[in-house]
C-alpha positions as CSV (number, residue, x, y, z in Angstrom):
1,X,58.3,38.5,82.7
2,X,60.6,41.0,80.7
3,X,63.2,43.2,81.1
4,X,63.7,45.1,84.1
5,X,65.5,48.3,85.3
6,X,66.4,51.1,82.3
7,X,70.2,50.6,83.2
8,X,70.1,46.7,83.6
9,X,72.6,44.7,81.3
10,X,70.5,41.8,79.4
11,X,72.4,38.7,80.7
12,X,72.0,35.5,78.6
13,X,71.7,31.9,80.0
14,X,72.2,29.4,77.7
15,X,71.1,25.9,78.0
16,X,72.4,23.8,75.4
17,X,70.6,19.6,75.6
18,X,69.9,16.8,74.0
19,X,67.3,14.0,75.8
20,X,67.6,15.1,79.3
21,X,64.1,16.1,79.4
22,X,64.1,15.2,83.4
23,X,66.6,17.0,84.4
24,X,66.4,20.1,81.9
25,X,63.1,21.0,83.9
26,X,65.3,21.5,87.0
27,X,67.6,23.3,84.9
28,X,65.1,25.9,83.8
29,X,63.3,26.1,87.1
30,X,67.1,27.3,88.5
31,X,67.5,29.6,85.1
32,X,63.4,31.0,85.9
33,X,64.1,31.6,89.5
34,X,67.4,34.1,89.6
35,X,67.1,37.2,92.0
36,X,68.4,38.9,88.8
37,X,65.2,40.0,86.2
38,X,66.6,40.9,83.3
39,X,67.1,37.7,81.7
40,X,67.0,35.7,78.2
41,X,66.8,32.1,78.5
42,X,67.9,29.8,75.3
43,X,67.5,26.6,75.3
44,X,69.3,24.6,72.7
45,X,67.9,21.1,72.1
46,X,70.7,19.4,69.5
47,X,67.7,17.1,68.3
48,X,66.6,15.8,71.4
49,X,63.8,12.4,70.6
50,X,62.1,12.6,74.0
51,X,59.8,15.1,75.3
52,X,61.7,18.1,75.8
53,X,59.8,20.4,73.3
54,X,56.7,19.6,75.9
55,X,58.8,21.0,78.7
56,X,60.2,23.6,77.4
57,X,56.6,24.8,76.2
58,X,55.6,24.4,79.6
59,X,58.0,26.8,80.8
60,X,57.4,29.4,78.2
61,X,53.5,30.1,79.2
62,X,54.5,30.8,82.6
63,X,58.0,32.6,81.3
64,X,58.5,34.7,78.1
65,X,61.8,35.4,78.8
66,X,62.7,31.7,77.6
67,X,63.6,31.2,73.9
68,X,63.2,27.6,72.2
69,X,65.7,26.8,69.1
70,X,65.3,23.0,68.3
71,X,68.0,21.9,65.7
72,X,66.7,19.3,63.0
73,X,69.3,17.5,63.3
74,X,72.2,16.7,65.9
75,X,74.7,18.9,65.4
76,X,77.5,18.1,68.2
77,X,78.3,19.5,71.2
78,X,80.8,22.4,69.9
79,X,78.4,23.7,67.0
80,X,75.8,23.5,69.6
81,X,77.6,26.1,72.1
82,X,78.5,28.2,69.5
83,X,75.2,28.6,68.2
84,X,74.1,29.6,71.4
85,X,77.0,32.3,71.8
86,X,75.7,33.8,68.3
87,X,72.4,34.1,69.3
88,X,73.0,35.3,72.7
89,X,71.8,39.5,73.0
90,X,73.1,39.6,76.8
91,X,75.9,42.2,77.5
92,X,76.7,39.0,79.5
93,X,76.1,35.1,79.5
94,X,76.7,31.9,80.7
95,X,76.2,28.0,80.3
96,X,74.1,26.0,82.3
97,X,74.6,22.1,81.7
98,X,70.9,20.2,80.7
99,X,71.6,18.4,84.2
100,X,73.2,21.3,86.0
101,X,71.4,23.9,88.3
102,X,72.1,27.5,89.6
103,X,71.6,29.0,92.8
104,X,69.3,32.0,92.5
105,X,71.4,34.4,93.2
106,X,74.1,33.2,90.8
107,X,73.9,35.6,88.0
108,X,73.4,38.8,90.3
109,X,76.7,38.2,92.6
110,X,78.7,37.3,89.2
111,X,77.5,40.2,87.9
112,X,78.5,42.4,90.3
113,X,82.7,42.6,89.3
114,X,82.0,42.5,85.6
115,X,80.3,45.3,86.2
116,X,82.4,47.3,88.4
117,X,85.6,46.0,86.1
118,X,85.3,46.7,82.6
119,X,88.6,44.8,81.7
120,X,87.3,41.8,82.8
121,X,86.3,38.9,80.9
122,X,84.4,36.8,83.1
123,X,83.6,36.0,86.7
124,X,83.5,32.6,88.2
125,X,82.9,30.6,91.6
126,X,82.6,27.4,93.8
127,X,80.1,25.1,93.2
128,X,78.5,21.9,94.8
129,X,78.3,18.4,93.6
130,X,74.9,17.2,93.6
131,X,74.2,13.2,92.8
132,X,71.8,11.5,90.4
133,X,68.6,12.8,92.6
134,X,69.9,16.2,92.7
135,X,71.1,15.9,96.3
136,X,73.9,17.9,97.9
137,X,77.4,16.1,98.6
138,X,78.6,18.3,101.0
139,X,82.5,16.4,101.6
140,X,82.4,15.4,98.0
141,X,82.0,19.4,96.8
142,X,84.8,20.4,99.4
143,X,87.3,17.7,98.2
144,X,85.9,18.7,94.9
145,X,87.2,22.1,95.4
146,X,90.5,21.1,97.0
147,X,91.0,18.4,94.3
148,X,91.0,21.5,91.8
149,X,93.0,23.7,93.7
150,X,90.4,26.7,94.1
151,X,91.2,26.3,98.1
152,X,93.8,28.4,97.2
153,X,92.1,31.5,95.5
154,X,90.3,34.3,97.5
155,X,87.9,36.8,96.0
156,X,88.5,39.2,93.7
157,X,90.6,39.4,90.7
158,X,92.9,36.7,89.8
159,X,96.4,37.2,89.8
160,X,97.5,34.6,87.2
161,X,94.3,33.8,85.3
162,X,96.2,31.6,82.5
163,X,97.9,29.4,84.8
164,X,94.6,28.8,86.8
165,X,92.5,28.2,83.8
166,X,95.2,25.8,82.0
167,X,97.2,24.3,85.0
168,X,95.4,24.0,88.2
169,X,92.3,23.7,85.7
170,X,90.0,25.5,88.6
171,X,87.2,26.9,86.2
172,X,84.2,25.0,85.9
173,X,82.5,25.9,82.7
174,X,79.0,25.8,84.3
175,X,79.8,28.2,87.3
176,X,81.4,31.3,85.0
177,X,79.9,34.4,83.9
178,X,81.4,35.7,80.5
179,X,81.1,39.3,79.0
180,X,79.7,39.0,75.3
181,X,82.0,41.5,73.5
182,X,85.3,39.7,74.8
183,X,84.3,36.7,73.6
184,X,84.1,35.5,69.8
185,X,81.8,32.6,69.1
186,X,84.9,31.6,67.2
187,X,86.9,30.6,70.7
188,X,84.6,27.3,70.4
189,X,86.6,25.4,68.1
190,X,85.4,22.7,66.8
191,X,88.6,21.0,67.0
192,X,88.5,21.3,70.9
193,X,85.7,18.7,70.8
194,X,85.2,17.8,74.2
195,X,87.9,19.9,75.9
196,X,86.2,22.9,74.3
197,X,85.8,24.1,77.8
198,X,89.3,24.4,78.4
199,X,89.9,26.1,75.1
200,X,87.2,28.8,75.1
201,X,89.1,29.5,78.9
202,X,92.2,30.1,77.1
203,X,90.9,32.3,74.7
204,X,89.3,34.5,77.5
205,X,92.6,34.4,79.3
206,X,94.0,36.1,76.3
207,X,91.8,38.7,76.1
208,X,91.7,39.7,79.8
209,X,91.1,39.0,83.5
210,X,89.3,37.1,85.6
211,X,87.2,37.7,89.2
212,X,86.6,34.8,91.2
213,X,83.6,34.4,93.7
214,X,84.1,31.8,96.7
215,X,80.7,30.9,97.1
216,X,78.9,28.0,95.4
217,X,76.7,29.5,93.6
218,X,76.2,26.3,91.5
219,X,75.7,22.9,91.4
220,X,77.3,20.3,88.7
221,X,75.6,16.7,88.9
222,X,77.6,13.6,89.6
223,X,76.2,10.6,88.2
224,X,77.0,7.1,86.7
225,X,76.3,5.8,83.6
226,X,77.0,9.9,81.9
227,X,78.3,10.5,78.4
228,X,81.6,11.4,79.6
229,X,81.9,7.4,80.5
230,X,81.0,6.2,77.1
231,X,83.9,4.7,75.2
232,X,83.0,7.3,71.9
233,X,82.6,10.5,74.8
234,X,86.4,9.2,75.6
235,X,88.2,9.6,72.0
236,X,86.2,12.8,71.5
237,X,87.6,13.9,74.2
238,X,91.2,12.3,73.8
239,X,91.6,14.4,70.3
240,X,90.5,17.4,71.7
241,X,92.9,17.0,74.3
242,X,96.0,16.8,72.1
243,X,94.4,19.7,70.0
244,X,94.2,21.7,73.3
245,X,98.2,20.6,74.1
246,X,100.2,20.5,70.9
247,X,98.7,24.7,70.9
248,X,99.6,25.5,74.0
249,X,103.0,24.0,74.0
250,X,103.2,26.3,70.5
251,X,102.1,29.3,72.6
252,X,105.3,31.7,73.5
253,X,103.3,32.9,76.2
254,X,103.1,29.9,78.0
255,X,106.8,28.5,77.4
256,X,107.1,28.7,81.2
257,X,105.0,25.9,81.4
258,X,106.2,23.5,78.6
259,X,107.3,21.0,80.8
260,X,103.8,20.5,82.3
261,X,101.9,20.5,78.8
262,X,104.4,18.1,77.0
263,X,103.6,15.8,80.3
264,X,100.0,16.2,79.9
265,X,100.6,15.8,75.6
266,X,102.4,12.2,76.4
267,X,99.6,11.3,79.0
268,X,97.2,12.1,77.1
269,X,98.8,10.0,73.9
270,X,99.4,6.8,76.4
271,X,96.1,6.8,77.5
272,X,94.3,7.8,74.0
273,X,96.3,4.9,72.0
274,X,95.4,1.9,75.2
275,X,91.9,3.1,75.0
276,X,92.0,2.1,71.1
277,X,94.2,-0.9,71.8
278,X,91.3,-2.4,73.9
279,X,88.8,-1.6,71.8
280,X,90.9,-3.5,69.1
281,X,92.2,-0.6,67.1
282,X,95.6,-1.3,67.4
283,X,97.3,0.5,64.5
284,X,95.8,3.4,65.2
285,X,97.2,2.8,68.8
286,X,100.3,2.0,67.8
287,X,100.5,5.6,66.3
288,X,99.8,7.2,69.5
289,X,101.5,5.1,71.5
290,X,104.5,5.8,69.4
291,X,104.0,9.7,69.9
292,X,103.9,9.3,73.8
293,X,107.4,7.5,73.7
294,X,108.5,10.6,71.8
295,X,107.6,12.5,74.7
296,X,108.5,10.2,77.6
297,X,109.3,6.5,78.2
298,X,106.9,5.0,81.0
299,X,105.6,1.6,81.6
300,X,102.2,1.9,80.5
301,X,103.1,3.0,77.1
302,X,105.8,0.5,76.5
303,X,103.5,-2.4,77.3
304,X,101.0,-1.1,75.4
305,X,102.9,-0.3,72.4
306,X,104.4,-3.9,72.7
307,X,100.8,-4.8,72.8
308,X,99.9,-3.1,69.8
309,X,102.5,-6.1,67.4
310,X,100.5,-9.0,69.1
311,X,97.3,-9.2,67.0
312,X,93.7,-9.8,68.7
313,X,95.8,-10.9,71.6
314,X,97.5,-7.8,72.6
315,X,93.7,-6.5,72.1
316,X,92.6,-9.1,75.2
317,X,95.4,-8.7,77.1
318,X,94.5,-5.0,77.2
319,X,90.7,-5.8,77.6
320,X,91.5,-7.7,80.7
321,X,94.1,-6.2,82.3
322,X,92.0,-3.1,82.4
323,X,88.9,-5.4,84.1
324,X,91.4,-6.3,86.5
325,X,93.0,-3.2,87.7
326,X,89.2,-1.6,87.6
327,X,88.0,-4.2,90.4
328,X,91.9,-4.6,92.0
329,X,92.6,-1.2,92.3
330,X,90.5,1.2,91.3
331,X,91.9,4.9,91.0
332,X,90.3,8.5,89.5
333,X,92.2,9.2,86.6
334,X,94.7,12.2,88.3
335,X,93.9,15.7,88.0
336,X,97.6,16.8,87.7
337,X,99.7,13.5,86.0
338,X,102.9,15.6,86.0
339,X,103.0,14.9,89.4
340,X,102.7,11.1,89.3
341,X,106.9,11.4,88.7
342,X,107.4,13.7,91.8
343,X,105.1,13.1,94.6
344,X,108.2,13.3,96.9
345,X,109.1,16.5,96.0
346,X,106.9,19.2,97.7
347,X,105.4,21.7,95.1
348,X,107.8,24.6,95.5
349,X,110.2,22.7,94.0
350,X,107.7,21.6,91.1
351,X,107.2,25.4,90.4
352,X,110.8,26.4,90.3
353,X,111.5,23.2,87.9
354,X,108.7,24.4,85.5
355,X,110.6,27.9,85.7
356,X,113.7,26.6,85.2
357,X,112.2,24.9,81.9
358,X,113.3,21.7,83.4
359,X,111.0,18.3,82.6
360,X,108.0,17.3,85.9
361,X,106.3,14.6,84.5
362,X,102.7,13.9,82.7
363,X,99.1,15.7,82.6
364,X,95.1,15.3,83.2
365,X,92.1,13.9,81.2
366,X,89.2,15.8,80.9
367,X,87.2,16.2,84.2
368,X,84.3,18.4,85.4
369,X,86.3,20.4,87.2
């Protein structure tokens, strides 16, 4: 297959992976099988050690539209997108997660505003939740899409992209259709490390709009026993996250929301320094901890900055308290921690106390949104 249609934009999907050689087959079969032609397919594999070459060279004697760049060496998950980005040729182009699929008419309906809207940056939609053996969760995908707030959008463009990129955190990295020549392969920074999704948002949101899509044109895939549940996935992500919030809360432009991002800052911190407490790193805790007391006093990091002075046994106290409170009373971590400190005040009130630069409360880890 090739290009087709004189006037059809090249569109780039980019598949970035690294020994998901299962699932990257279903991943390509969704790339192969769009309504829209006129494709380029890159698969990235970051040094996989299973048999994804085999698949991928499967796919491209049926497919010449596919591209195969295998790194010789594992390069990270930043470096990795950003290769991809410099590579891409598509007037337009999108991620698709190694474990992720696309509905097949996914690039031609994003396509359609971008193309009608020159001054916007990217198009995005719904998208379902799918588990382990790539089944639909039909209530799971519509709390999903409550939880994230994007109950509350309606097609077409939207009106405060900033605030739903960065505060209701509606975009979902793997249902978004970007325009090339707005976006720099500089927005992935490697210092965003695992929040690089919600930077590269930000970045976009500076340099125009955005045109949401209702549909679910997507599907994400729940499943336990990920990367983003491994103890080293959780600090990468924890540094990226205070790289993400000490910008933003420098950011004139988004002084409105201060209150908000120095919630999510001293979250963030509380949870960053008992993660390393209970892994026994507890003067690098300490330091954190210390930071989120800057920010604001709550119990969790009091007891776990007390923690940090009591040697291996502030370590086990951590350890097991958190063994407890998983099998006790187990919670998600929250979307929106700012409002942990005002869940008796109805949200109009919330808004007008962020306008009135007046403190909420604390902020979210990093979830697929």
């Amino acid at each position: 297959m090739g290009r087709q249609g004189e006037h059809d934009p090249l569109v780039s999907i980019l598949i970035p992976t690294f020994n998901r050689a299962g699932y990257l087959q279903l991943a390509l079969e969704s790339a192969c099988a769009q309504t829209y032609p006129s494709l380029e397919i890159i698969v990235l594999d970051d040094a996989s050690t299973d048999h994804t070459p085999a698949v991928v060279h499967a796919f491209q004697k049926r497919d010449d539209r596919i591209l195969y760049v295998r790194n010789h060496r594992n390069r990270g998950l930043v470096p990795n997108w950003r290769q991809g980005v410099e590579m891409a040729q598509g007037d337009f182009f999108c991620f698709l997660g190694d474990d992720d699929v696309l509905e097949p008419a996914f690039v031609e309906r994003l396509l359609e505003p971008l193309r009608q809207h020159p001054d916007l940056v990217l198009a995005f939609c719904d998208h379902w939740i799918i588990d382990g053996e790539g089944q639909r969760l039909p209530e799971t995908s519509d709390r999903n899409t409550r939880r994230w707030r994007r109950t509350r959008l309606s097609e077409g463009p939207v009106d405060d992209f900033m605030r739903v990129a960065l505060i209701d955190r509606a975009v979902f990295i793997g249902a978004v259709l970007f325009r090339r020549a707005l976006v720099d392969p500089a927005f992935l920074a490697d210092e965003a490390r695992a929040m690089v999704d919600l930077w590269l948002l930000y970045r976009c949101a500076q340099q125009g709009r955005a045109y949401y899509v209702p549909q679910r044109l997507a599907s994400c895939r729940w499943q336990p026993g990920g990367v983003s549940r491994s103890w080293q996935w959780r600090l990468y992500g924890f540094e990226g996250e205070l790289f993400c919030y000490r910008h933003f809360l420098q950011d004139p432009a988004l002084a409105p929301y201060r209150p908000i991002f120095e919630a999510r800052l001293a979250y963030a911190l509380t949870t960053y320094g008992n993660t390393l407490l209970t892994l026994g790193q507890r003067m690098a805790a300490r330091e954190r901890l210390r930071q989120a007391l800057r920010l604001r006093r709550t119990l969790r990091s009091r007891v776990g900055y007390i923690l940090t002075f009591l040697g291996p046994f502030g370590s086990w106290i951590s350890q097991g308290a958190r063994w407890l409170r998983s099998r006790l009373w187990p919670r998600p971590v929250p979307n929106y921690p700012e409002e942990l400190f005002r869940q008796s005040v109805p949200e109009p009130s919330l808004k007008a106390a962020v306008s009135e630069g007046t403190s909420s409360a604390s902020p979210p880890m990093s979830i697929v949104s």
